[in-house]
C-alpha positions, -999 to +999 in steps of 0.1 A: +000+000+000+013+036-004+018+064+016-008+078+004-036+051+009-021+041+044-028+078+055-063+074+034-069+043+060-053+059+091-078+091+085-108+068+086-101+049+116-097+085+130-129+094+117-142+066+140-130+083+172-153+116+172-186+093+158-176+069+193-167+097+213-200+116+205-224+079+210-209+077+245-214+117+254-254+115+246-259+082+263-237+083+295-234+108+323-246+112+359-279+097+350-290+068+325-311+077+298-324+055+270-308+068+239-321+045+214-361+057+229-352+089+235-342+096+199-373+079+183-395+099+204-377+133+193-380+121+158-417+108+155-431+139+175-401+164+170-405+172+202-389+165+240-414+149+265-403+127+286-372+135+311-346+113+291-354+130+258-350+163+270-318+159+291-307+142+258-319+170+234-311+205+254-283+193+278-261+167+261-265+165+224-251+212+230-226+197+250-220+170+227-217+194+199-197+222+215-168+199+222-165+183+185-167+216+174-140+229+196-121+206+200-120+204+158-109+240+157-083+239+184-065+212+169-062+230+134-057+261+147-025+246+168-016+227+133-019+259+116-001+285+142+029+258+143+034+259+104+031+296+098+056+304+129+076+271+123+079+264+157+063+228+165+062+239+205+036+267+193-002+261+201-031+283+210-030+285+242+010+286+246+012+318+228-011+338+243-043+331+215-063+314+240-058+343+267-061+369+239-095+358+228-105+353+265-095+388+268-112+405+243-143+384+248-148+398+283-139+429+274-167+427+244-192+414+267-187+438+290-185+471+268-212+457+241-241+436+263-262+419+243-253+423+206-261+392+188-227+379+174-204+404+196-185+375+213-169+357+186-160+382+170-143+397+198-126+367+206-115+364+171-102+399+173-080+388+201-069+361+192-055+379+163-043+406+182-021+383+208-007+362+179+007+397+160+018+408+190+038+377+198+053+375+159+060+415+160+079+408+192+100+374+179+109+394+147+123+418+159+144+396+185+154+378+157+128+349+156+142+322+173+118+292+187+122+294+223+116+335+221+080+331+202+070+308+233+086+333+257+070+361+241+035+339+240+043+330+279+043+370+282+015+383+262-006+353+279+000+366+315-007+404+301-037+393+290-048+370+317-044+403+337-067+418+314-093+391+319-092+400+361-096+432+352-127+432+334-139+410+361-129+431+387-148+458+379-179+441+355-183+411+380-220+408+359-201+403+331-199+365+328-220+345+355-197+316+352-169+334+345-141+307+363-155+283+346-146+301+313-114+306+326-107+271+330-124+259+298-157+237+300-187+228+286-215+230+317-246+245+307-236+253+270-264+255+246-269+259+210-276+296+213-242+296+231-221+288+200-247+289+172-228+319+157-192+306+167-200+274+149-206+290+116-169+305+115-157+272+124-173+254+098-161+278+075-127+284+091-114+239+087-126+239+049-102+273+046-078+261+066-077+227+043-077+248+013-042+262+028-026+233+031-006+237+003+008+270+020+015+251+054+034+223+034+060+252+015+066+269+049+077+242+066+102+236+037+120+267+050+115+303+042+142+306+008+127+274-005+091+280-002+105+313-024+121+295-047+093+279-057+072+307-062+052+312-030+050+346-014+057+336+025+043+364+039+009+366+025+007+330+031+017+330+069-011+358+075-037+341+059-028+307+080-023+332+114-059+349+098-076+313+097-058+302+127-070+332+146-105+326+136-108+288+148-092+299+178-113+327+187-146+312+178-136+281+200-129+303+233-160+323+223-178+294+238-155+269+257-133+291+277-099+289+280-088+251+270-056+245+268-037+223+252-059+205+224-037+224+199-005+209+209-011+179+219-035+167+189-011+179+161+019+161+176-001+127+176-013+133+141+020+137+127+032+105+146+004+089+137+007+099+098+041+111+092+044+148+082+072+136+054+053+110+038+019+130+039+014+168+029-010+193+056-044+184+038-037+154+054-026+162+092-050+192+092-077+161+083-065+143+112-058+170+135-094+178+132-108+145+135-085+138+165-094+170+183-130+172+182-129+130+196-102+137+224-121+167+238-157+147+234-133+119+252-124+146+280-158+160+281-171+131+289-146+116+313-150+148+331-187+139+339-183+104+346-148+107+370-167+118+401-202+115+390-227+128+402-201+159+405-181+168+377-148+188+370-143+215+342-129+195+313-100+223+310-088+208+343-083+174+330-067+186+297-041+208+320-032+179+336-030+156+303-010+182+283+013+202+311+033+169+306+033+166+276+044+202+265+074+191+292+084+168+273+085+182+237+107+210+254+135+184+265+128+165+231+135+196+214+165+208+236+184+173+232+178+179+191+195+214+200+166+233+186 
């Protein structure tokens, strides 16, 4: 078999792992429901009546949702940030995107109550706003790979600060606003991301169409212009794309961190980023995103049912290590 088709076959056995990962959401948490009844009866009457149908239709199929969905756009957003920067330690939350977003989406909220669509687009204006910063800052240093994470480590905490702020003095602002700081899922409806889910679902077909871009930066910036491409239009509009998965995602899941670090290293283990092009990992960074963060979502319901734990929580604890790691990976490599 070739590269090619073992990558084909590797996708769909990733494409299993968010169709599982979503099953298991709607039919287990604190309390049993009958899926299989629950879901005739919503599709005969097209309507909720009993108790299991309506925990199933308005609290875990948004829940459900919000995760694939975010999870999917972390994931390619950390895929996309680590091509156009070409640093592979690079990810959302690491430099300062996440907190960025957060920022701006409080600050949004607070300044602009009740505007239909304000908070993802204020996240997505922050999230672009952190990841210039962060770029302006390791240019002019002299971009090395350990200064954009320094820089990100810096604008983060300046913008965490930011996020106090706002709460400190429009405490109104967000009811469940440490939850949002720790990234979750509780009480999410579809109203909640309804509008963030549209740029998503427009932001992974973009970001696919990019791939070709992603796969001539990471040849190195005089190759990529040898062969025609013009590097810095096509690292804005991967930062641009990036921003907007990334925004939209915190718009409604708070500040998750990690997904888009850990999901595109395992993708490129699991696939190979020599023998396959971006299309590819971007593919499979997507697929493995939206199923790990269902996965987490899930787990963080059923660890210490009937209580639960913010899913951020458990993904801080799953990727702190990790990001450890890839920094003494990458320091034996003497990168």
């Amino acid at each position: 078999m070739s590269d090619r088709g073992k990558a084909a076959a590797k996708l769909a056995v990733l494409a299993l792992l968010p169709v599982c990962a979503a099953l298991l959401g709607l039919g287990l948490g604190a309390s049993s429901v009958e899926l299989g009844q629950s879901v005739k009866e919503i599709l005969t009457t097209g309507q909720a009546v009993s108790p299991d149908s309506r925990i199933l239709l308005y609290v875990r199929l948004p829940r459900v949702c919000a995760a694939l969905l975010a999870g999917a756009a972390l994931a390619v957003s950390g895929m996309l940030i680590q091509a156009a920067l070409g640093n592979p330690l690079a990810s959302p939350n690491v430099i300062g995107v996440n907190s960025g977003a957060g920022f701006f989406t409080f600050l949004f909220m607070a300044l602009f109550p009740g505007i239909p669509g304000i908070v993802p687009f204020g996240a997505f204006a922050g999230a672009l706003v952190a990841t210039l910063i962060v770029y302006a800052v390791a240019a002019g240093a002299g971009a090395g790979k350990l200064t954009i994470i320094l820089a990100g480590v810096a604008v983060s905490t300046v913008f965490t600060a930011g996020i106090n702020t706002v709460k400190t003095f429009f405490p109104e602002t967000l009811y469940n606003g440490s939850t949002f700081l720790i990234g979750g899922f509780a009480g999410v409806s579809i109203k909640d991301f309804s509008a963030a889910s549209v740029m998503i679902l427009l932001g992974l077909p973009g970001a696919i169409a990019l791939s070709r871009q992603a796969d001539l930066l990471v040849l190195g910036e005089e190759t990529a212009r040898s062969l025609g491409q013009n590097t810095a239009v096509s690292r804005f509009l991967l930062i641009i794309t990036a921003c907007i998965l990334a925004g939209a995602a915190v718009s409604f899941s708070g500040l998750l961190s990690f997904v888009g670090l850990l999901a595109p290293h395992i993708v490129r283990r699991l696939l190979g980023e020599s023998k396959t092009g971006h299309r590819a990992l971007l593919l499979g960074a997507a697929l493995l995103g939206a199923g790990f963060v269902a996965l987490c979502d899930l787990l963080s319901r059923l660890l210490f049912a009937p209580y639960e734990i913010p899913v951020g929580i458990l993904l801080s604890f799953l990727g702190g290590p990790f990001f450890l790691f890839l920094i003494l990976r990458q320091r034996r490599r003497g990168k």
